[in-house]
Wavefront OBJ file of the C-alpha trace (Angstrom):
o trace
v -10.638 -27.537 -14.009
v -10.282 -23.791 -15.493
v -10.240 -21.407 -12.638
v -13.848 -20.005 -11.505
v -15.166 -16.809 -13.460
v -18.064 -16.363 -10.543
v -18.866 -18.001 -6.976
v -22.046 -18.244 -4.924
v -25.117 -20.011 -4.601
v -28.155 -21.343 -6.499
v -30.946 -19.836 -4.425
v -34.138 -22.088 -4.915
v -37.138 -21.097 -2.389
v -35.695 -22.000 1.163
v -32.647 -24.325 -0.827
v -29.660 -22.674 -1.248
v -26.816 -24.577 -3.247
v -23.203 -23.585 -2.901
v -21.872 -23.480 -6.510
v -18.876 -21.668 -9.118
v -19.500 -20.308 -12.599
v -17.034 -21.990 -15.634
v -16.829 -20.851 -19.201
v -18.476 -23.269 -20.974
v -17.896 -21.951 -24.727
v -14.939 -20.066 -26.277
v -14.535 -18.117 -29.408
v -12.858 -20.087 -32.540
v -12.016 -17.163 -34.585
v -8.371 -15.888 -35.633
v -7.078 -13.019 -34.121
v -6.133 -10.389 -36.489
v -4.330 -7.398 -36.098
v -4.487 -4.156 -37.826
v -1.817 -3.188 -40.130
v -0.867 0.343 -41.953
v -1.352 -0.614 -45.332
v 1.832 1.580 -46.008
v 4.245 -0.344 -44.368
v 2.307 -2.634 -42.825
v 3.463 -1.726 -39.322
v 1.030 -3.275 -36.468
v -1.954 -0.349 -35.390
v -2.445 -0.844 -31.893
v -5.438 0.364 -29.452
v -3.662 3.038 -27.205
v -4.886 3.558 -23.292
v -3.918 7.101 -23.873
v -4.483 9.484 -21.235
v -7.040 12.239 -22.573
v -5.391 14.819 -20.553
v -1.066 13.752 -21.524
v -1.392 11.709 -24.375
v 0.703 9.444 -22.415
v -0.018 5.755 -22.285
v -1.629 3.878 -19.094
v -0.371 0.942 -17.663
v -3.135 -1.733 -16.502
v -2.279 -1.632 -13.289
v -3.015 2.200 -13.062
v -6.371 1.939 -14.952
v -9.627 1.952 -12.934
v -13.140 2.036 -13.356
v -15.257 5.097 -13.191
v -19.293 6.967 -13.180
v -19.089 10.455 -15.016
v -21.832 12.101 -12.718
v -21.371 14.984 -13.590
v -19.634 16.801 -16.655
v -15.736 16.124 -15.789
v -16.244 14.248 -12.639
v -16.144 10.623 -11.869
v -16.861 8.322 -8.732
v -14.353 5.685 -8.529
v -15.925 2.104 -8.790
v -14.513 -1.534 -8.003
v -15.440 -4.804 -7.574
v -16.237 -3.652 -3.852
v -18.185 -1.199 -4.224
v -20.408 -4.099 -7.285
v -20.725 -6.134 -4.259
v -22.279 -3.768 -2.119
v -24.752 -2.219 -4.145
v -26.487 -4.914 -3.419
v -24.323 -8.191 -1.953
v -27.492 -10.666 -1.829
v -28.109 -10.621 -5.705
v -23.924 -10.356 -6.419
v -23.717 -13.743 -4.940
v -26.972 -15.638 -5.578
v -28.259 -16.840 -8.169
v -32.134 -16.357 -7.778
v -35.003 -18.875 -9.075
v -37.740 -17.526 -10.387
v -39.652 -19.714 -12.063
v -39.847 -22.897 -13.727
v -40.873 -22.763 -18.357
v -41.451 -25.482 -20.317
v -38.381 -26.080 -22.364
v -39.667 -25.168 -25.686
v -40.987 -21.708 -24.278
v -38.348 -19.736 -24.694
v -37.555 -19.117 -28.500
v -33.887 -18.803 -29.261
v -33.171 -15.302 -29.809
v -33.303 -15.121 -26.214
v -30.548 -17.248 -24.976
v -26.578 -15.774 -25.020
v -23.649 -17.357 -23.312
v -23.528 -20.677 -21.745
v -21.882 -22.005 -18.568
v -21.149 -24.665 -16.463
v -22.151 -24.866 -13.017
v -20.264 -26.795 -10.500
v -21.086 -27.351 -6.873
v -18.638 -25.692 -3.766
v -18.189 -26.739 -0.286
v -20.165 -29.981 0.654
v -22.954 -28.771 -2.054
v -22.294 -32.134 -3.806
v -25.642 -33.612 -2.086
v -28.006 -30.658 -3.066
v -26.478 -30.078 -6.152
v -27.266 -33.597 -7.231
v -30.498 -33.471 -5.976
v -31.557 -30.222 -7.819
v -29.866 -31.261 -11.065
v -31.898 -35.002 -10.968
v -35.118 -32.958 -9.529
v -34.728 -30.469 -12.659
v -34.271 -33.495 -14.747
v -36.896 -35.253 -13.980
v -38.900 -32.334 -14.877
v -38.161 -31.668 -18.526
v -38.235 -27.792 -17.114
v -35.546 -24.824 -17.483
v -35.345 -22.833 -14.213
v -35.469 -19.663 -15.104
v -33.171 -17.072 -12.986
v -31.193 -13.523 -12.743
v -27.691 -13.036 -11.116
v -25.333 -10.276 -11.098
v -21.929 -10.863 -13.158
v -19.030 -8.240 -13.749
v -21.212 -5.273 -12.984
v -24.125 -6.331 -14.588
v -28.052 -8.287 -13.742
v -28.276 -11.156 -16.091
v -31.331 -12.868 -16.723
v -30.960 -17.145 -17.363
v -31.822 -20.348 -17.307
v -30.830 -23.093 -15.652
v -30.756 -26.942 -17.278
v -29.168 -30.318 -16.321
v -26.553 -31.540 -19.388
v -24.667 -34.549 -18.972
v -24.677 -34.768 -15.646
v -23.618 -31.177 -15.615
v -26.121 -27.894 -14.695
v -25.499 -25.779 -17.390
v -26.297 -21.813 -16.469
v -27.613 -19.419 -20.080
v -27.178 -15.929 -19.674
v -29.967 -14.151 -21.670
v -31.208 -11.144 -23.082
v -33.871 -8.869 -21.330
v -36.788 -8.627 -24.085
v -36.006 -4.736 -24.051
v -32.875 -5.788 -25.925
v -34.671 -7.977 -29.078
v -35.492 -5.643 -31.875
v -38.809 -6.051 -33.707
v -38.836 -8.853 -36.325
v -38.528 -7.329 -39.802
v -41.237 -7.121 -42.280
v -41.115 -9.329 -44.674
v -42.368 -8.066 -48.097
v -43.903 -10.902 -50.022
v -43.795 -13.626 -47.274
v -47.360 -14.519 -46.173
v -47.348 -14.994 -42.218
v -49.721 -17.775 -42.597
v -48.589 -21.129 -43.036
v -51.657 -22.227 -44.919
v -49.962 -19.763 -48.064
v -46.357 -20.414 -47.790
v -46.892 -23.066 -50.223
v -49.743 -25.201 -52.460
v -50.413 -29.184 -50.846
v -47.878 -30.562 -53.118
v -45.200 -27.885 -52.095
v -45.340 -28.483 -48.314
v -45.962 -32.311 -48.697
v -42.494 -32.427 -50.557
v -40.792 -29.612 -48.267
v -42.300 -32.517 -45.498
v -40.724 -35.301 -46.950
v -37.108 -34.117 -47.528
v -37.201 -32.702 -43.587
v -38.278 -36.304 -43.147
v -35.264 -37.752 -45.061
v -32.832 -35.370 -43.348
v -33.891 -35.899 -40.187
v -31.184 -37.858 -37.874
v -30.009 -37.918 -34.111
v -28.517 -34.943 -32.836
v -24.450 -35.139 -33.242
v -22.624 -31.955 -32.307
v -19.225 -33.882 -32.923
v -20.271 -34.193 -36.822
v -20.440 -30.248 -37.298
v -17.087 -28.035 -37.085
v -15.775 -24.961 -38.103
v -14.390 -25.711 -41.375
v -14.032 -22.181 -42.954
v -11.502 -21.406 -40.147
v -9.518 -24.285 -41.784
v -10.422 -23.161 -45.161
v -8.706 -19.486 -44.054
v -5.653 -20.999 -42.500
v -5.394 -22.940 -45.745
v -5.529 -19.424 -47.740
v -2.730 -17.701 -45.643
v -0.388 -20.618 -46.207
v -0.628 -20.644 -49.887
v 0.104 -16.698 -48.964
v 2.734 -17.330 -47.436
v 4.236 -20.318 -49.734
v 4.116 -17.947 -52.577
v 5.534 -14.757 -51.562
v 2.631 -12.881 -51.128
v 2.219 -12.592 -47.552
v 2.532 -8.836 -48.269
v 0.489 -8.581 -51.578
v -3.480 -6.880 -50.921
v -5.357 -9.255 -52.947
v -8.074 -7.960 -55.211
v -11.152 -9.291 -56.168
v -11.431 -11.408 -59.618
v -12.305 -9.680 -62.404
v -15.960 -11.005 -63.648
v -16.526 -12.792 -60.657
v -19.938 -14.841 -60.987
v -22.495 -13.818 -58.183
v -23.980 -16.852 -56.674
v -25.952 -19.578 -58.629
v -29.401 -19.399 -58.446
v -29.338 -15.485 -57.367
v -31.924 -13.224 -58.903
v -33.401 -16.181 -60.711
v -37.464 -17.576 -60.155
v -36.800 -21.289 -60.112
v -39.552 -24.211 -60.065
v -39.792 -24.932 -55.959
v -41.436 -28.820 -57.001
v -39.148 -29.607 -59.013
v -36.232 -28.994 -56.619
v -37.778 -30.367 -53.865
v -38.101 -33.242 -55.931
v -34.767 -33.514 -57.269
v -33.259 -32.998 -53.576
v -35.377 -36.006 -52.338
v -34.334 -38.178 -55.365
v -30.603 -37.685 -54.607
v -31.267 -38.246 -50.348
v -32.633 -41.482 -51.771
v -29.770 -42.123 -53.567
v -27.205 -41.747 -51.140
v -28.709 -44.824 -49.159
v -28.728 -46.961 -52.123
v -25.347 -45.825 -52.828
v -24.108 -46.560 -49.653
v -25.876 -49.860 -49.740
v -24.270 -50.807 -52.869
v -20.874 -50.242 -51.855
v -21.714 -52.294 -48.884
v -22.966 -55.501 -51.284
v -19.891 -55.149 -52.946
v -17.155 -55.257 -50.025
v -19.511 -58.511 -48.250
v -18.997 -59.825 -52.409
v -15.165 -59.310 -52.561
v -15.370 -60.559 -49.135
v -16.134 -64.097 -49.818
v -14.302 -64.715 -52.737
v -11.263 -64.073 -51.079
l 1 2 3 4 5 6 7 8 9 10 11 12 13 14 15 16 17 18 19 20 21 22 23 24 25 26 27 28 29 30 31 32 33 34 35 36 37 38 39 40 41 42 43 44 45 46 47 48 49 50 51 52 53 54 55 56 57 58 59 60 61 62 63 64 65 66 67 68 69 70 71 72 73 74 75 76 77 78 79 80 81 82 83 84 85 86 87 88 89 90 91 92 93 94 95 96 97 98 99 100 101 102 103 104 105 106 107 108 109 110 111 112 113 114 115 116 117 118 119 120 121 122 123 124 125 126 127 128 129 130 131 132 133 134 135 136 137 138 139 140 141 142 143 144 145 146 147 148 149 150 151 152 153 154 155 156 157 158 159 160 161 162 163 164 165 166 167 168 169 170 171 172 173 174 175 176 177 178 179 180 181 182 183 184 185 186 187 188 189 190 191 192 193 194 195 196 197 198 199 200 201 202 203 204 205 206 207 208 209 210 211 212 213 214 215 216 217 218 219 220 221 222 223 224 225 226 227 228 229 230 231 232 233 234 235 236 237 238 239 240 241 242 243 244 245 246 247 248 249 250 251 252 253 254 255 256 257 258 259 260 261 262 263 264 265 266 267 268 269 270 271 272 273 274 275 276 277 278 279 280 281 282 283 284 285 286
């Protein structure tokens, strides 16, 4: 198992449940560095002292408070702890939400939760208890300097800890210009009863292992062909009369698209079925 991030305790009324923090989600992006477009030397970031110019090592860089113009109070991970060292090592319960109170924009970063010591018992218990509930827990816990608010939810056998964000830190939703707010003028009874149907058709088990992150493989693909033909140096520029997107800037007959999508969901099954017919066909002659 990947070495703890965080270690403490689930703090739950009078329970308290030894446990360690795991990264439960990591980025799947490339990592690209910046070039001079000259001579396409690497551009680096610099820890440049402000007052030689001269580089810092790691080792010699530190955290620090400006208090006042020019002066700074020296901070580590000691001095996190004590500021207060019940909430830097618990992680406190709160309160207990329905699961489909919390609307999306809240939730952040996921991760796993495992149990320390001889928590094993408690653990289990709170994870089934939780379970058995259909609840989140909702919590707050200090990590790397900062309070996070999160929930709390049993996932395979697994509690699974969401940091989240602080409702001073989600922005207004837009305006929309245009878009009635009531649902009763989004669209005429046809409209929605067609829009209702084709969710119906599309709807299927949830099957995270069916979705990946193709357009990383799409990019890869691009800087091999790059690469392959000799222009892994070559800036390349857009084509000239480039289409924009179909559909863009057009007013387009909602029924009839609805309709058409829902004719070909149909015929995918029937397709499907078809192809089916005909290997049980070939099948038996052989």
């Amino acid at each position: 198992m990947p070495r703890a991030i965080w270690k403490g305790a689930i703090s739950f009324s009078l329970v308290y449940i030894p446990v360690s923090l795991h990264s439960a989600a990591r980025a799947h992006e490339l990592e690209l560095d910046m070039l001079d477009k000259r001579d396409f030397s690497p551009v680096g970031y610099k820890r440049c002292s402000k007052k030689t110019g001269k580089t810092v090592e790691w080792r010699d860089v530190v955290k620090g408070y400006e208090y006042r113009k020019g002066d700074y109070v020296v901070l580590t991970e000691e001095d996190f702890r004590r500021a207060n060292v019940k909430a830097s090592r618990t992680i406190d319960i709160h309160a207990f939400v329905e699961r489909t109170a919390i609307a999306p924009v809240y939730f952040d970063t996921p991760y796993y939760l495992t149990p320390e010591g001889h928590g094993e018992k408690v653990y289990t218990l709170f994870r089934d208890a939780l379970a058995k509930s259909g609840k989140l827990a909702v919590a707050s816990f200090v990590l790397r300097s900062r309070e996070h608010l999160a929930t709390l939810s049993p996932e395979n056998g697994v509690l699974v800890l969401n940091t989240m964000r602080f409702e001073q830190e989600i922005l207004p939703e837009p305006r929309l210009e245009g878009v009635p707010k009531s649902p009763a003028r989004a669209a005429n009874g046809r409209e929605l009863q067609a829009a209702l149907r084709l969710i119906d058709e599309m709807s299927a088990p949830w099957q995270p292992a069916r979705y990946r992150d193709t357009y990383h493989d799409d990019l890869m693909k691009r800087i091999k062909q790059k690469v392959k033909a000799g222009e892994s140096k070559t800036l390349t520029a857009p084509e000239k009369g480039a289409e924009p997107e179909e559909g863009a800037g057009k007013v387009v007959d909602l029924m009839a698209l609805l309709q058409k999508s829902l004719e070909q969901k149909r015929r995918g099954p029937q397709r499907a079925r078809t192809r089916r017919q005909g290997r049980a066909s070939h099948a038996k002659r052989a």
